[in-house]
Phi, psi and omega in degrees: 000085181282349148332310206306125155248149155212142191230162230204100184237144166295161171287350194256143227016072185292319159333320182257346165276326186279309173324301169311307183278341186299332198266334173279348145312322171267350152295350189247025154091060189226115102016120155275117157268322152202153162288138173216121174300117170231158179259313174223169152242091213265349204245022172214161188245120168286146176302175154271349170281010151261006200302315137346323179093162178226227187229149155273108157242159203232125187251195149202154153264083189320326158251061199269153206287295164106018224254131184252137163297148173279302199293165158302132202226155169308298196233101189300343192265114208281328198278318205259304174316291203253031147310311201291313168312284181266040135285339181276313183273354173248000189246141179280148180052077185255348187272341200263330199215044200219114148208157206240152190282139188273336225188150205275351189297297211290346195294318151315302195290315167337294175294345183269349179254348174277306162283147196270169186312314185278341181271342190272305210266334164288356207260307184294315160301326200263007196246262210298356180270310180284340118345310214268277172336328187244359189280154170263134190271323204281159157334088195292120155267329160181152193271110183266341158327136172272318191239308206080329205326292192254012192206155135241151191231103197244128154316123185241194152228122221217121184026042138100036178198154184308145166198161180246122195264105207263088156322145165240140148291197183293306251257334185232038171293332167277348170275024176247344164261001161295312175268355127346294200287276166340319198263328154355291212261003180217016172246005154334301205274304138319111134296341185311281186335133167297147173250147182267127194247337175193192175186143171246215159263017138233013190252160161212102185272100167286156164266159209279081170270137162264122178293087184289025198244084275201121175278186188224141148313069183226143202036014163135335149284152193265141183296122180300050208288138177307151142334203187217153183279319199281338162299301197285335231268288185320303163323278197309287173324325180288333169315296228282320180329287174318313180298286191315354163261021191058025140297135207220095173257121179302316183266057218213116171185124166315310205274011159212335173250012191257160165221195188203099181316114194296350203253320181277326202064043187233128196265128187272171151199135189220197185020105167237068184287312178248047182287123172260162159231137182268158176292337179231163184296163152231158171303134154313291187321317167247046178270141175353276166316347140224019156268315195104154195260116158334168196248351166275348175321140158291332220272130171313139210250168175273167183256084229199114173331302217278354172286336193275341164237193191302153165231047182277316188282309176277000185216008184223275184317318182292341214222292172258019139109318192258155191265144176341288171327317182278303172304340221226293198265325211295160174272135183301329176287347176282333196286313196286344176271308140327293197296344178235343172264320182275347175289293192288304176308287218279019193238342158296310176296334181267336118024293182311294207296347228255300197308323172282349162240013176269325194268327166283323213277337163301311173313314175293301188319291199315317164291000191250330189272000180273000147329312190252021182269137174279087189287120183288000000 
């Protein structure tokens, strides 16, 4: 059963940890199937914060990618690393009473000693029905997902020409009525937005924009290249536009969802899984999606650090070249004078920072997750 997670909680505040973990699982796209009370474990080495014994809970990924690190890793399984990950960071006291099966072998042999025969044959049934569920009748030409957590996204052949097919899971059907709701209400007005060509009851069948637009490389990282001026010029109307009908689509950032139609040079947009609406316009400038979401915030957020703060300098500015204010307000020849004198200093400096904090925030993952690895 290459799907299987298992996770290892002490009896001690178990209520507020399974609550915690439950939640954190299901953001990484993993089924809860059941909890199981154990006292020992002979085929693991345990904390003293388990001396008592805890719960098992044992999860799946219907779609799990199965996609391996190259380099050695705690947890070779790229879906289980980062399950594993914000289980560390999100559930409190995760080193003294949290561990997670590093591999889908050990999770198995776990699950196979907790569960009876008949729970084993409900647990392998319950897999292939979600599997079942999530599957596509039409014709797959190619698997376009980035995560899955809450979609696969696959290229189809849809009445004998391409399209693109967006899968939901059980678990994320209000983000398929978010973006529902959002393209509904805004490609009356709008071309940018991708139109929607059918829908099912967990499906939403887009049309096939070819992207001219290619990201670049070097050592492995991927390069920001700025827009085109007349792209960002287009963006920014599409901002104000989004605010003032009072929508604040949260995951809307040039470096993932905007593309540029490769045949027109007509600036696109597609996945609004956490487009909120507000009751009133909101100012671009402090609408979420480029001020960034308060930590009392309600609204459902994408899962992503750089949203609890501005994510302006990092999910934007590296893409249009230009600082918010500018982006927003400026006359186009002041914007086009920024863009070749102010632009290069300031895509180095942030370049340094990027690169000094991609190297402590690797140095922290590494330490947190081998804190919580189910040591064999």
């Amino acid at each position: 059963m290459k799907e299987l997670l298992v996770i290892l909680l002490a009896k001690t505040d178990l209520p507020r940890m399974r609550a915690q973990v439950e939640m954190s699982l299901r953001d990484r796209g993993f089924e809860v199937f059941t909890e199981k009370p154990f006292k020992h474990l002979s085929s693991v080495h345990l904390p003293d914060g388990f001396a008592t014994g805890g719960a098992a809970i044992i999860a799946f990924n219907p779609l799990m990618l199965g996609k391996q690190r190259r380099d050695k890793s705690t947890f070779p399984d790229l879906e289980i690393e980062k399950a594993a990950h914000l289980l560390a960071v999100s559930v409190g006291g995760a080193k003294e009473t949290l561990r997670v099966a590093t591999d889908t072998m050990q999770a198995e042999a776990l699950a196979r000693h907790l569960l009876t025969t008949h729970e084993i044959k409900e647990l392998e049934d319950r897999i292939l029905q979600s599997q079942r569920e999530l599957e596509t009748p039409e014709p797959v030409l190619a698997d376009l997902s980035r995560f899955k957590y809450r979609a696969k996204v696959e290229l189809i052949e849809w009445n004998g020409k391409p399209a693109v097919k967006k899968t939901f899971r059980p678990s994320a059907l209000d983000a398929m009525e978010r973006e529902l709701a959002f393209f509904e209400d805004m490609s009356p007005i709008s071309d940018v937005p991708a139109k929607i060509v059918s829908r099912t009851g967990n499906a939403l069948i887009y049309e096939f924009i070819d992207n001219g637009l290619r990201s670049r490389r070097l050592f492995g990282f991927r390069l920001p290249i700025p827009l085109r001026l007349k792209a960002v010029r287009e963006l920014a109307e599409f901002v104000h536009l989004v605010a003032d009908r009072g929508w604040d689509p949260l995951d809307l950032t040039p470096g993932n969802n905007v593309l540029i139609e490769k045949n027109t040079g007509r600036l696109r947009a597609i996945d609004f899984e956490f487009a909120h609406h507000w009751d009133d316009p909101v100012p671009a400038h402090l609408a979420y999606f480029l001020a960034g979401v308060p930590a009392e915030a309600t609204v459902a957020r994408p899962l992503n650090n750089d949203m609890e703060r501005d994510p302006y300098p990092s999910k934007w500015r590296p893409y249009t070249g230009l600082s918010k204010t500018s982006f927003l307000n400026d006359p186009i020849w002041l914007q086009a004078s920024k863009r070749v004198f102010v632009h290069p200093v300031w895509l180095i400096v942030h370049a340094l920072r990027s690169l000094l904090k991609r190297r402590r925030s690797t140095s922290g993952r590494d330490a947190d997750l081998l804190q919580i690895a189910l040591s064999k």
